[in-house]
VMD Tcl script that draws the C-alpha trace (Angstrom):
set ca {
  {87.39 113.38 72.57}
  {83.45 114.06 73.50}
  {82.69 111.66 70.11}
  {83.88 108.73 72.57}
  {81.01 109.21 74.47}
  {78.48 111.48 72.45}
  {77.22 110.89 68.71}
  {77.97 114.59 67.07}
  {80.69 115.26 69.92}
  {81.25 118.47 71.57}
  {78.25 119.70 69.26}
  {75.80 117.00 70.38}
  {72.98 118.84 71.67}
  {72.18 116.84 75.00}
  {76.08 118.04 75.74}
  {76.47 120.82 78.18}
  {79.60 122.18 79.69}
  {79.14 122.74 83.52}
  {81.98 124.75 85.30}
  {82.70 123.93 89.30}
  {84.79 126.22 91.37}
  {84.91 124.21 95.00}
  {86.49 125.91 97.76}
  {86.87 122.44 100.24}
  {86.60 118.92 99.43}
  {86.70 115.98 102.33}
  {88.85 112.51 101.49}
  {89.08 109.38 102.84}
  {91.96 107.04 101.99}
  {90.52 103.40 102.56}
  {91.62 99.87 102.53}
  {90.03 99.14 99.17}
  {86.87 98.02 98.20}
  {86.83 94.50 99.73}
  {87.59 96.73 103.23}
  {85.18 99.31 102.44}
  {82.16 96.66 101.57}
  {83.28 94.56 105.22}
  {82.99 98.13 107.09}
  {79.95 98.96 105.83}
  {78.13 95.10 106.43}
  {79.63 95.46 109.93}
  {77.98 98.40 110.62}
  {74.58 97.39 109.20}
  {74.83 94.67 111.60}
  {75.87 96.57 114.73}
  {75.92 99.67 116.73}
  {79.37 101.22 115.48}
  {80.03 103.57 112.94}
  {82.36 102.17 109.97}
  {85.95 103.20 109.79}
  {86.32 104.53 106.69}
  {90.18 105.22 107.17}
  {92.00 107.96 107.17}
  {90.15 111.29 106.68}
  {91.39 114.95 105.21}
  {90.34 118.08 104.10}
  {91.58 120.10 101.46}
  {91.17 123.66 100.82}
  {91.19 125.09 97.44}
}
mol new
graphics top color blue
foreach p $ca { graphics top sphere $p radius 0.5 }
foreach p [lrange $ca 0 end-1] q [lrange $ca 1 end] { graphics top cylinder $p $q radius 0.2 }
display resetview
């Protein structure tokens, strides 16, 4: 699979394997882009924060 994005593949050597063990990770479940992009301009423009819809945590 790694020759899709690599010449030589998995033994390509600018192709390291970097292991993550998280613990918590934050999510926001928006609107879409188009609402995402419109909350962001309006807040540019004004005072308020953007609402970025609804927000969770997850432990791991």
């Amino acid at each position: 699979m790694a020759d899709a994005w690599f010449k030589g593949g998995k033994d390509a050597p600018n192709v390291r394997l970097i292991r993550f063990q998280p613990e918590m990770a934050e999510v926001w479940a928006t609107t879409g882009a188009a609402g995402f992009m419109y909350e962001i301009a309006k807040a540019n423009l004004g005072d308020s924060a953007p609402d970025m819809g609804e927000h969770g945590t997850v432990l791991f």
